[in-house]
N, CA and C atoms as a LAMMPS dump frame, in Angstrom:
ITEM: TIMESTEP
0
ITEM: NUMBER OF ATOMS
498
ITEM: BOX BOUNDS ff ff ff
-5.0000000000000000e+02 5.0000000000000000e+02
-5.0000000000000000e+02 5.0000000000000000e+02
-5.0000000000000000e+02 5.0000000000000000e+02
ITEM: ATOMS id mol type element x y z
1 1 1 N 16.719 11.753 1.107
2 1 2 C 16.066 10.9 2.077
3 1 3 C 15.148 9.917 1.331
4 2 1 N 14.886 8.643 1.174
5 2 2 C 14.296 7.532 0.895
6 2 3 C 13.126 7.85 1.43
7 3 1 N 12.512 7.505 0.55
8 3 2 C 10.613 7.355 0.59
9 3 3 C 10.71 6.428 1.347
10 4 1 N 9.771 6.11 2.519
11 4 2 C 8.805 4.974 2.837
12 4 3 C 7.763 4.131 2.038
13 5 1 N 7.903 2.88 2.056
14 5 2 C 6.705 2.512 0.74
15 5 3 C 5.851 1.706 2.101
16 6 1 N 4.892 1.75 1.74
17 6 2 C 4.137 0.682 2.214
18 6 3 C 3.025 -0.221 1.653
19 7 1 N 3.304 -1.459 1.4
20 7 2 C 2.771 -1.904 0.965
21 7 3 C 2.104 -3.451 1.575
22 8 1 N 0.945 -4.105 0.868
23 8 2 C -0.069 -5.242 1.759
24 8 3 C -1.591 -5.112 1.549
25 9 1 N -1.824 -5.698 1.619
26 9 2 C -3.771 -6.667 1.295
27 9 3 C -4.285 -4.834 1.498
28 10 1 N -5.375 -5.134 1.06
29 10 2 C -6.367 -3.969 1.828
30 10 3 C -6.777 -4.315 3.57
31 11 1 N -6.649 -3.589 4.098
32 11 2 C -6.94 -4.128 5.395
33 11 3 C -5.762 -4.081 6.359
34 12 1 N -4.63 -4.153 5.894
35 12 2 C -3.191 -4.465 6.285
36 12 3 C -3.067 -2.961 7.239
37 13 1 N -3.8 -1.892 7.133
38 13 2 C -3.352 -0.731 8.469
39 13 3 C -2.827 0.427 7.342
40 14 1 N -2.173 -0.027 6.407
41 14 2 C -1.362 1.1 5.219
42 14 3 C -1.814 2.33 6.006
43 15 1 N -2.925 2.61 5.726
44 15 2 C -3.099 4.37 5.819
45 15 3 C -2.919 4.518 6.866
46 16 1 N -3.042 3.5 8.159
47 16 2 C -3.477 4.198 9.675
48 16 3 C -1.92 4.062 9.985
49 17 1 N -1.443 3.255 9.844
50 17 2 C 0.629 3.247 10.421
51 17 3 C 0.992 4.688 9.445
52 18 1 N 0.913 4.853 8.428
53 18 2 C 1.039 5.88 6.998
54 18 3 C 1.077 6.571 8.382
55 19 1 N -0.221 7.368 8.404
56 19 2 C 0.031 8.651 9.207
57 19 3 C 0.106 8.565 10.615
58 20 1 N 0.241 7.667 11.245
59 20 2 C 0.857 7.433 12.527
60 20 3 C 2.426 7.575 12.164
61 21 1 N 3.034 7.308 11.364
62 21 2 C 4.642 7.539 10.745
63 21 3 C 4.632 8.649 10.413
64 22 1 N 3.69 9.651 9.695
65 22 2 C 3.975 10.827 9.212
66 22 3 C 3.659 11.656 10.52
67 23 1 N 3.33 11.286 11.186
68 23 2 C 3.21 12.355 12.926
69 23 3 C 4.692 12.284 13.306
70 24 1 N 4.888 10.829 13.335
71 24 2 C 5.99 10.322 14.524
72 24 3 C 7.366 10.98 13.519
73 25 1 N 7.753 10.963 12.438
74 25 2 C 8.824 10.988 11.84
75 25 3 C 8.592 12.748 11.202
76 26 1 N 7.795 13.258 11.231
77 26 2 C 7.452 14.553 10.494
78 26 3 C 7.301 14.459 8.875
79 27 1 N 7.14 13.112 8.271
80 27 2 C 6.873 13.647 6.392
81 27 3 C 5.547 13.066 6.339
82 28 1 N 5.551 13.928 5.082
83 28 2 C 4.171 13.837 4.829
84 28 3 C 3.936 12.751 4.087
85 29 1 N 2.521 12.088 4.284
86 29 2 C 2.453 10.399 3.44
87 29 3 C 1.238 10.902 2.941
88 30 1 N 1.303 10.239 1.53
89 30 2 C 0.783 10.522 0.629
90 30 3 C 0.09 8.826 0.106
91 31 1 N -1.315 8.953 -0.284
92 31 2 C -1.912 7.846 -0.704
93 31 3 C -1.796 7.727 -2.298
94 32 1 N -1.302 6.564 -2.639
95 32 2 C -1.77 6.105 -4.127
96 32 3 C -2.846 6.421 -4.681
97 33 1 N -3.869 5.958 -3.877
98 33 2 C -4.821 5.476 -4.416
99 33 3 C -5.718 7.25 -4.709
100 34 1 N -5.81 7.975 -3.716
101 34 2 C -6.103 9.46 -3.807
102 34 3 C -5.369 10.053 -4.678
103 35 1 N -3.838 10.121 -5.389
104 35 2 C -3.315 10.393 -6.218
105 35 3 C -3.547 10.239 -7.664
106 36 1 N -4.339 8.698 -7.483
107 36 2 C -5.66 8.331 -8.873
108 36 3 C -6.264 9.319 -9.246
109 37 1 N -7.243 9.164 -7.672
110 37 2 C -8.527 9.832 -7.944
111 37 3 C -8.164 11.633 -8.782
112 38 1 N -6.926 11.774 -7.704
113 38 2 C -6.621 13.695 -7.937
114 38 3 C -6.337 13.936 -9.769
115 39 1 N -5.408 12.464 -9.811
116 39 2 C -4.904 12.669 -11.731
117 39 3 C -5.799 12.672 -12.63
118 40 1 N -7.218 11.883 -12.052
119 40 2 C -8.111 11.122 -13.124
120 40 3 C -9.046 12.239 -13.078
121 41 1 N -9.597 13.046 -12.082
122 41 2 C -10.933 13.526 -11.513
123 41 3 C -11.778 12.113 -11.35
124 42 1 N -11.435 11.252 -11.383
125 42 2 C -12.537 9.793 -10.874
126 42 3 C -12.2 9.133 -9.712
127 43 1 N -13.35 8.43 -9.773
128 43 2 C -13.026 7.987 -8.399
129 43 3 C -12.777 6.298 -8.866
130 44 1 N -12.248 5.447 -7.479
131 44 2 C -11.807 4.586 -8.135
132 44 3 C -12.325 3.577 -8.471
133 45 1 N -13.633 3.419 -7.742
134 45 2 C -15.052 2.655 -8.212
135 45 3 C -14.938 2.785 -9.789
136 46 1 N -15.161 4.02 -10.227
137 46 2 C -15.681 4.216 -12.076
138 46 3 C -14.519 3.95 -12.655
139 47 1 N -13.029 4.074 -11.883
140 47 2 C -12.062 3.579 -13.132
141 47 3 C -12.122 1.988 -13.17
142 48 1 N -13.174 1.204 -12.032
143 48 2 C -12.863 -0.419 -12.166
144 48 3 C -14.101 -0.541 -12.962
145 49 1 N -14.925 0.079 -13.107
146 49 2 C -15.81 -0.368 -13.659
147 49 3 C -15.673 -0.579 -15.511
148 50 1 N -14.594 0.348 -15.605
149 50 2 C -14.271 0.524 -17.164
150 50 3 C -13.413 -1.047 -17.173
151 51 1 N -12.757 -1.187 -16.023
152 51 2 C -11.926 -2.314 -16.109
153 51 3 C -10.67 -2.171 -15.667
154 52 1 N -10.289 -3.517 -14.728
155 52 2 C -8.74 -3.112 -13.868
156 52 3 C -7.887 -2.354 -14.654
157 53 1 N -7.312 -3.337 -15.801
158 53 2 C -6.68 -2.295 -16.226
159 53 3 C -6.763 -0.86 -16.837
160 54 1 N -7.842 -0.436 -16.581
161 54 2 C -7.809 1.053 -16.91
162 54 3 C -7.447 1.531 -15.577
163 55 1 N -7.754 0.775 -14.618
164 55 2 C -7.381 1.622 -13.169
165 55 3 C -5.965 1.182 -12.788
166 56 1 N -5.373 0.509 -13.461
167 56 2 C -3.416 -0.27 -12.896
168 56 3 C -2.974 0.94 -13.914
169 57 1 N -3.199 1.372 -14.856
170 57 2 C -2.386 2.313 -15.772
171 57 3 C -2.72 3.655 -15.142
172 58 1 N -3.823 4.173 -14.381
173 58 2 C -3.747 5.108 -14.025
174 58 3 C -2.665 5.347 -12.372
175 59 1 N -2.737 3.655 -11.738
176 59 2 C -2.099 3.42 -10.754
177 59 3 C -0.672 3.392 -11.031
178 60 1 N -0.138 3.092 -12.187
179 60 2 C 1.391 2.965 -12.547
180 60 3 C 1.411 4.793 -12.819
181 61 1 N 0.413 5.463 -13.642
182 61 2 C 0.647 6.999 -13.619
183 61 3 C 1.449 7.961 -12.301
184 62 1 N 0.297 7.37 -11.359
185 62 2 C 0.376 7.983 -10.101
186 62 3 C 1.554 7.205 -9.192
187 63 1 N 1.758 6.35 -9.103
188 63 2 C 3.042 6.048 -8.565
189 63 3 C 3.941 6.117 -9.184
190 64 1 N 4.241 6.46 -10.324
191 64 2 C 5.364 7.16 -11.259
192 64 3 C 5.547 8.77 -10.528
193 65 1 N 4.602 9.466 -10.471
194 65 2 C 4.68 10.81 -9.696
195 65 3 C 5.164 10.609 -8.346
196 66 1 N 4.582 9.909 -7.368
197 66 2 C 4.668 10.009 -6.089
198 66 3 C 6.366 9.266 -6.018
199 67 1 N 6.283 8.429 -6.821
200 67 2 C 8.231 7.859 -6.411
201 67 3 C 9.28 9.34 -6.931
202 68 1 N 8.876 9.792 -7.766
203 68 2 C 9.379 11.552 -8.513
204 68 3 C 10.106 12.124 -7.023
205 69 1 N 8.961 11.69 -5.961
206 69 2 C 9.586 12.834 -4.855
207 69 3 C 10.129 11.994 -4.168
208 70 1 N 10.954 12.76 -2.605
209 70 2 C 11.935 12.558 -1.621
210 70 3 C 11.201 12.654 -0.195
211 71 1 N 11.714 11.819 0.821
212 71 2 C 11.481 11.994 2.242
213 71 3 C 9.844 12.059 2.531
214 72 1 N 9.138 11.178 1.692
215 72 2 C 7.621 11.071 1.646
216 72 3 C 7.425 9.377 2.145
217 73 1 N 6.036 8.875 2.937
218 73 2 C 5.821 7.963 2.869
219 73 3 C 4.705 8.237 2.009
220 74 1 N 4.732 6.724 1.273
221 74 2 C 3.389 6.506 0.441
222 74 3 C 2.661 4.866 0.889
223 75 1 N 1.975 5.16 1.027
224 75 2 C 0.484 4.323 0.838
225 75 3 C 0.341 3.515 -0.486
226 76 1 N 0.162 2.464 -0.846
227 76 2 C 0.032 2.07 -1.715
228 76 3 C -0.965 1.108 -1.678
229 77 1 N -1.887 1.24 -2.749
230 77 2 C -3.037 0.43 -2.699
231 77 3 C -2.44 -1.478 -2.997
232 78 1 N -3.793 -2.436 -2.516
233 78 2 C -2.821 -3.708 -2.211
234 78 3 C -2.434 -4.251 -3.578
235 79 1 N -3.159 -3.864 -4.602
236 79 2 C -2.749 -4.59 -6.112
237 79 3 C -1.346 -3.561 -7.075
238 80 1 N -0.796 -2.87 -6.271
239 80 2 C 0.333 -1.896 -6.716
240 80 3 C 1.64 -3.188 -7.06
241 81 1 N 1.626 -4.222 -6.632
242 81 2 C 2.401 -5.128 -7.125
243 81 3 C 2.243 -6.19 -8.132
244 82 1 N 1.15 -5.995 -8.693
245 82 2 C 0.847 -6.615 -9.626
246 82 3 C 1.925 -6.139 -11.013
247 83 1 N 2.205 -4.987 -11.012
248 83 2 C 2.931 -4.529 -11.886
249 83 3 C 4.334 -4.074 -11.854
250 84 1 N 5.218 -4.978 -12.333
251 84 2 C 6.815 -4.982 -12.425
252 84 3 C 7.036 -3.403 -12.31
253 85 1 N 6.64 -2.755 -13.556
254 85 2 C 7.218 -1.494 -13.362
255 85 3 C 6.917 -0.249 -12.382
256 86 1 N 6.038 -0.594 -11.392
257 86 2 C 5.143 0.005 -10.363
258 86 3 C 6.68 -0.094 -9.232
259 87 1 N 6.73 -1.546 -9.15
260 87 2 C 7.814 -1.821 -8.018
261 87 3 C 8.984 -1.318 -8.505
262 88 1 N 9.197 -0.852 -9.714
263 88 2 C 10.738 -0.579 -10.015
264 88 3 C 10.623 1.055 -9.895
265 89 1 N 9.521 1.814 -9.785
266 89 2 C 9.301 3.315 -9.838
267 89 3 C 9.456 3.405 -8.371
268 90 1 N 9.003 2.488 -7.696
269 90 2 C 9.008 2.472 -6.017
270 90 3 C 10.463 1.896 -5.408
271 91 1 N 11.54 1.167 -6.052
272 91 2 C 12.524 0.888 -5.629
273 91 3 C 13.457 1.746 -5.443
274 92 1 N 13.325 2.678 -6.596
275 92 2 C 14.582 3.56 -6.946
276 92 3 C 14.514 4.551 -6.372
277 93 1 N 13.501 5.09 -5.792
278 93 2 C 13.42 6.217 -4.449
279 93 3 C 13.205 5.672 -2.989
280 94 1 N 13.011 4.411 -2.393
281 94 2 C 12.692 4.413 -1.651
282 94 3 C 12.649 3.03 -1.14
283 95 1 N 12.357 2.353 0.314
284 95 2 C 11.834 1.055 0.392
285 95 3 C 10.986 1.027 1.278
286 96 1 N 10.727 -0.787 0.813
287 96 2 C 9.277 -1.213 0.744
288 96 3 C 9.148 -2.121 1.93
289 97 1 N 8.288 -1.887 2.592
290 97 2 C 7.818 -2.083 3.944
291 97 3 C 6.526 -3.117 3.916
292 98 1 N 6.067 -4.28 3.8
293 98 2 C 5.03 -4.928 3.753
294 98 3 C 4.607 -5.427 4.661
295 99 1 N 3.159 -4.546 5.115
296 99 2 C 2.359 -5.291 5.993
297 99 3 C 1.982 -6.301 6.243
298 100 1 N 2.513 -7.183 6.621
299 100 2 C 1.908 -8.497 6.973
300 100 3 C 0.972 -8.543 8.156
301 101 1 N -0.398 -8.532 7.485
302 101 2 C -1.495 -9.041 8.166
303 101 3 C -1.962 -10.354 8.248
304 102 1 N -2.718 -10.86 9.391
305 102 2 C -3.233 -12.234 8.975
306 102 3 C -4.595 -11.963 8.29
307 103 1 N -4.9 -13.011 7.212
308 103 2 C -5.562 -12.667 6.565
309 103 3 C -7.411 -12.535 7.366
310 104 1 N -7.492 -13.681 8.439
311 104 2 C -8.918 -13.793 9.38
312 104 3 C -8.881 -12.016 9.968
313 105 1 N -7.905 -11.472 10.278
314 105 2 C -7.911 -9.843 11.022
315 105 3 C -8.438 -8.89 10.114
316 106 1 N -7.61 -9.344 8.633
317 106 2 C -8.331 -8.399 7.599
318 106 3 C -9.958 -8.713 6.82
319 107 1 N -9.818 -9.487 6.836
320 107 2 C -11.45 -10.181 6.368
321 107 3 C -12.174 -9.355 7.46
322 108 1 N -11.786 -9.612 8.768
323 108 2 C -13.066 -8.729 10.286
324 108 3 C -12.964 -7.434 9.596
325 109 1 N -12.227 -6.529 9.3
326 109 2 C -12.25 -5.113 9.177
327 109 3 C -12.788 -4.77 7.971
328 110 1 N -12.456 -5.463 6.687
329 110 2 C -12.298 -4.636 5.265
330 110 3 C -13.768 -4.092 5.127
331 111 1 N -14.208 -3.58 4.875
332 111 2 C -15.078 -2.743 4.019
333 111 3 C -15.439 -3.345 2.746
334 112 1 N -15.86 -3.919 2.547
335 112 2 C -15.879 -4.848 1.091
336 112 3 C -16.98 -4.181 -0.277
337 113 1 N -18.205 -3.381 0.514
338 113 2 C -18.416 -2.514 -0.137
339 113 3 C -17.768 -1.528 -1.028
340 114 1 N -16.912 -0.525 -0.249
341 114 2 C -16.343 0.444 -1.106
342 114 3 C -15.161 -0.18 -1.676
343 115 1 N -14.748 -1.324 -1.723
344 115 2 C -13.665 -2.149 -2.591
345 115 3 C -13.953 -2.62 -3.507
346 116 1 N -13.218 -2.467 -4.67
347 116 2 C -14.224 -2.939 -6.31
348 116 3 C -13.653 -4.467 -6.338
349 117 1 N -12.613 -4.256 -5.634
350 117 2 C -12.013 -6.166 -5.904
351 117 3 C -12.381 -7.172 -4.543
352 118 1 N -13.389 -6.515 -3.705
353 118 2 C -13.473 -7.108 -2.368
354 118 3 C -15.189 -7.556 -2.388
355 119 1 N -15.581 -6.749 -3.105
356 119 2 C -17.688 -6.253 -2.822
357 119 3 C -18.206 -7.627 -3.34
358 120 1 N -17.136 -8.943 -4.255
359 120 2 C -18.298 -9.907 -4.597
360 120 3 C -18.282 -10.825 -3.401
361 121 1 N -17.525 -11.348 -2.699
362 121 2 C -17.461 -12.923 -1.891
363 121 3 C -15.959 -12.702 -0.842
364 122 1 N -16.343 -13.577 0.02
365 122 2 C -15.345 -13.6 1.298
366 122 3 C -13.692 -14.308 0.01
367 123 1 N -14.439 -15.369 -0.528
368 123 2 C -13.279 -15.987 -0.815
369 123 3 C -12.546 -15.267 -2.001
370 124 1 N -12.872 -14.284 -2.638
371 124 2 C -12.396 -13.217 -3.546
372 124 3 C -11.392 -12.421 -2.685
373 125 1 N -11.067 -12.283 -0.924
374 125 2 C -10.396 -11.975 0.153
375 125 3 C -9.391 -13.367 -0.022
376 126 1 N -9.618 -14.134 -0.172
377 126 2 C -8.612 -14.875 0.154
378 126 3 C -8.022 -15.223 -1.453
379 127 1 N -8.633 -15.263 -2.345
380 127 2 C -7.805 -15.396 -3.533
381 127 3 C -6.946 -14.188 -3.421
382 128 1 N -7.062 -13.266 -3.486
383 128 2 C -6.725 -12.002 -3.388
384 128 3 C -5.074 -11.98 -2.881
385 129 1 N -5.242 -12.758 -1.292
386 129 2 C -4.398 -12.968 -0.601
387 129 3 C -3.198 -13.95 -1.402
388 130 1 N -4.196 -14.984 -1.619
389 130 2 C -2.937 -16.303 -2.422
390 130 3 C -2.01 -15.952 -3.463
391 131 1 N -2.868 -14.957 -4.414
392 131 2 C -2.241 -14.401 -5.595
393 131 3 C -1.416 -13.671 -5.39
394 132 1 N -1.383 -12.526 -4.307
395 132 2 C -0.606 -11.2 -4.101
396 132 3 C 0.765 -11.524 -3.221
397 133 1 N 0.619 -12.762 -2.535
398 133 2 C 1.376 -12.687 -1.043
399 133 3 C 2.509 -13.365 -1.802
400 134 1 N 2.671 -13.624 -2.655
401 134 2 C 4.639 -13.98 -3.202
402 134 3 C 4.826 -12.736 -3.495
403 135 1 N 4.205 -11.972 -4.197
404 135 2 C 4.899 -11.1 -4.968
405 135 3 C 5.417 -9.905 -3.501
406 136 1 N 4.006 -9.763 -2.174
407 136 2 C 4.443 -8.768 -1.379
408 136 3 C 5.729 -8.912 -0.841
409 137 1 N 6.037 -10.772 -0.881
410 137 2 C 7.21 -10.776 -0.428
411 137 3 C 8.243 -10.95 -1.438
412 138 1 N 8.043 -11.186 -2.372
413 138 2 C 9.549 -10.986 -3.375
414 138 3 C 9.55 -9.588 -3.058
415 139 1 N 9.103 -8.37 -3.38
416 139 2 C 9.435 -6.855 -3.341
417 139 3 C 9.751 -6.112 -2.028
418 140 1 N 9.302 -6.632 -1.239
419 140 2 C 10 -6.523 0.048
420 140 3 C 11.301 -6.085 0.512
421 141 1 N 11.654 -5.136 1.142
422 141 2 C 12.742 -4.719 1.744
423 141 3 C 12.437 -5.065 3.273
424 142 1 N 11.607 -5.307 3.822
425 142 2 C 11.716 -5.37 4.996
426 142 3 C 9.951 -5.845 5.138
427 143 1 N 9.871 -7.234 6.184
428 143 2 C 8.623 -7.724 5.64
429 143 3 C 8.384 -7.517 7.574
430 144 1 N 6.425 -6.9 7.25
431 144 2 C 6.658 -6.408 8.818
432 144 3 C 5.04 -7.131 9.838
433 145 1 N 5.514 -8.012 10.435
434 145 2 C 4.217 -8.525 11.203
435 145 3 C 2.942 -7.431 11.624
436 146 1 N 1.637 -7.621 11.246
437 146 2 C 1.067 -6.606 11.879
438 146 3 C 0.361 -7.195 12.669
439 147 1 N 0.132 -7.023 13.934
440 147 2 C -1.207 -6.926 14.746
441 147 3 C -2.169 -6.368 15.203
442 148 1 N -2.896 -6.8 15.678
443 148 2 C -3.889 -5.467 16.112
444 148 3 C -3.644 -4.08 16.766
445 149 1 N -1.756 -4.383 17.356
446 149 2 C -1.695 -2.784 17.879
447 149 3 C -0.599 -1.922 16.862
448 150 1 N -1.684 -1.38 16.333
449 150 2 C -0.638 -0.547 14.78
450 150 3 C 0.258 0.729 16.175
451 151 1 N -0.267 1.045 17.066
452 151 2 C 0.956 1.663 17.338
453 151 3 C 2.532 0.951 17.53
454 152 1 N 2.471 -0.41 18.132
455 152 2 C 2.928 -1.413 18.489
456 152 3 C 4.036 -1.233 16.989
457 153 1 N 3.48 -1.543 16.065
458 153 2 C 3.427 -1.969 14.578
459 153 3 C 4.352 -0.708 14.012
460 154 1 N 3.688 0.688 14.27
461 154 2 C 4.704 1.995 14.325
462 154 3 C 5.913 1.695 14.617
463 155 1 N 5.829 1.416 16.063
464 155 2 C 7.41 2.169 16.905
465 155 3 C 8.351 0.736 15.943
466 156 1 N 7.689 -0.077 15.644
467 156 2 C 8.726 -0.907 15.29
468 156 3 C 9.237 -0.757 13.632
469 157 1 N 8.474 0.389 12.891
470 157 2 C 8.256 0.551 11.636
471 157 3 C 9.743 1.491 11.946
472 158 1 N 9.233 2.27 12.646
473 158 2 C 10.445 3.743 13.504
474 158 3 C 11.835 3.327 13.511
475 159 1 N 11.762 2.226 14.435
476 159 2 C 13.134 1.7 14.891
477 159 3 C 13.747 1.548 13.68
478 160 1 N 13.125 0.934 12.67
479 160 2 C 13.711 0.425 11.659
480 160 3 C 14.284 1.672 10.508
481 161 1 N 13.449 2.452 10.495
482 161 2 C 13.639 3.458 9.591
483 161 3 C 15.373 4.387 10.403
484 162 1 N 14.999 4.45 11.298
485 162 2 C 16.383 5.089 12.218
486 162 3 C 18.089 4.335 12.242
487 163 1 N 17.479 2.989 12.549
488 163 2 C 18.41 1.371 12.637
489 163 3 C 19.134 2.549 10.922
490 164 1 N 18.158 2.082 10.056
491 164 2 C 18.584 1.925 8.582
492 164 3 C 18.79 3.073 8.078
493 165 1 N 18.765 4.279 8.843
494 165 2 C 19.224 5.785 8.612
495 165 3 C 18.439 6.203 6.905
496 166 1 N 17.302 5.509 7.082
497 166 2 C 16.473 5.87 5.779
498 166 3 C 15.936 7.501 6.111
């Protein structure tokens, strides 16, 4: 059975559709970004503080494990595409589902505090966006509108997973 990937900005719903899918479909979804924290004992504040890339190599670690398994959705934090071989550990078990949020919906919600790439400036949200949003859609298997009703956003995540006998 094909992994679910999900991937998109911070803000994009990932975790809340994640386990709204892992109710509705019965597997268990599993976060990237907690898979860090579990490999490293750190959290992911102190691996940015050493510097991104100490935290993308621990992120290519952990999504090297989590693509390992079967019939799982994963969560993937929004800079997991920054790295070629991240998307190729995530292709070969599974596909990739990208949240498409608008970016004004995610700016209202994010948390910019507990985000190490969000906590300096609004427009660090929108670079963020400019830089990431080819690549969410080159890797894309299926590119998915979100709105404010993530159940909405579910059943149509559902259909698709069933449609595509993933």
């Amino acid at each position: 059975m094909a992994n679910i990937v999900l991937i998109g900005m911070p803000g994009a719903g990932k975790t809340t559709i994640g386990r709204k899918l892992s109710k509705a479909l019965g597997r268990p979804v599993l976060d990237a970004d907690d898979k860090v924290v579990e490999q490293t004992g750190r959290t992911i504040k102190d691996l940015f503080q050493e510097g991104e890339d100490v935290f993308r190599q621990a992120e290519t670690v952990a999504v090297k494990a989590l693509s390992a398994m079967d019939g799982i959705i994963i969560s993937c934090g929004g800079g997991v595409v920054k790295r070629p071989e991240n998307i190729a550990f995530l292709q070969a078990t599974g596909k990739i589902f990208f949240l498409n949020r608008d970016l004004a919906a995610i700016a209202g919600c994010v948390d910019k505090v507990s985000r190490p790439l969000l906590n300096s400036a609004e427009d660090r949200l929108t670079q963020l966006y400019r830089e990431r949003m080819p690549l969410y859609l080159k890797y894309a298997d299926y590119t998915i509108p979100v709105d404010e009703d993530f159940d909405k956003t579910t059943e149509y995540i559902i259909e698709l997973v069933r449609k595509e006998g993933l």
